[in-house]
C-alpha positions in Angstrom: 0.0 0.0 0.0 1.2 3.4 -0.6 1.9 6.3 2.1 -1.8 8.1 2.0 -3.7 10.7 4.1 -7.2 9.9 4.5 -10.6 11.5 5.0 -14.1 10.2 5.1 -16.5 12.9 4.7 -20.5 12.6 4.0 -19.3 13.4 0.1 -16.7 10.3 0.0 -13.4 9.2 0.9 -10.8 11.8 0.1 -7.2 10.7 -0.3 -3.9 11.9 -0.7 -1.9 9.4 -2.1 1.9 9.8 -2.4 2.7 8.5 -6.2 6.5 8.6 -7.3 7.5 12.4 -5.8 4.2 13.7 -6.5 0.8 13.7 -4.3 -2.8 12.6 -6.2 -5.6 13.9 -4.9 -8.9 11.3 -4.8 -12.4 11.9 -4.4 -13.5 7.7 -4.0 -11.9 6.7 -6.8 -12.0 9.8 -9.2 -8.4 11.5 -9.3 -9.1 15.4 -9.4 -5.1 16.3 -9.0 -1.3 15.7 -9.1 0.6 18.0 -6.9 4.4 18.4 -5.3 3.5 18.7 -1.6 0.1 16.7 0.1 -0.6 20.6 1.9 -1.7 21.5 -1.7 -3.2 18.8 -2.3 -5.4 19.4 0.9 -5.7 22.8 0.1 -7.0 22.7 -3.5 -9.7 19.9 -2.2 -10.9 22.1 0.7 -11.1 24.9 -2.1 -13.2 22.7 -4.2 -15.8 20.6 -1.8 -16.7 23.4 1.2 -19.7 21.6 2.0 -17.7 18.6 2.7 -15.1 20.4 5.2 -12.3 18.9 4.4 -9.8 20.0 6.7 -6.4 21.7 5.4 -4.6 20.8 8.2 -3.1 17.5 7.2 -2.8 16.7 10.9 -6.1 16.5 11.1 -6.2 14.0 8.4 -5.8 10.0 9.3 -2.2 9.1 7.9 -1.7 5.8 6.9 2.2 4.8 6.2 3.4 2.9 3.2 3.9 -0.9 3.6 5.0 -4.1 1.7 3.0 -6.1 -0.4 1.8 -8.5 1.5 0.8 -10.9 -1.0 4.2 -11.4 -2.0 6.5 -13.9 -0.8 10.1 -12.5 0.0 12.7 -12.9 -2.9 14.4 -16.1 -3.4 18.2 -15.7 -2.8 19.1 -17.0 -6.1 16.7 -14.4 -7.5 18.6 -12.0 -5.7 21.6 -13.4 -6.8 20.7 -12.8 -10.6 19.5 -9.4 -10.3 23.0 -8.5 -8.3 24.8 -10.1 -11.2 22.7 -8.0 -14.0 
């Protein structure tokens, strides 16, 4: 999973999902925005859904941190090994 803020709202679930170096912006699952820092992010959807208070503060958003893929079984050594040797 990637490193997100998150906000549930009577309008939907906003997110702000860290993708590469940039931030996207989600209204359920309808991007509306790419930006450089989350606090934009959070700014430009409180400037677009007022009914919905969003909050800018990102503190006051729930933060859910990046993890592994948990599906995935751990590399084999001799994949390892092959990749090194690439």
């Amino acid at each position: 999973m990637l490193a997100q803020y998150v906000y549930q709202s009577t309008s939907g679930l906003f997110r702000i999902i860290r993708h590469g170096h940039r931030w996207r912006a989600l209204l359920d699952e309808v991007e509306l925005g790419r930006f450089d820092e989350p606090d934009a992010a959070a700014t430009a959807l409180r400037d677009s859904f007022n009914a919905a208070r969003v909050p800018h503060r990102l503190d006051r958003w729930r933060y859910l941190p990046a993890t592994a893929l948990g599906h995935l079984a751990p590399p084999h050594p001799t994949a390892m090994a092959r990749l090194a040797a690439a």
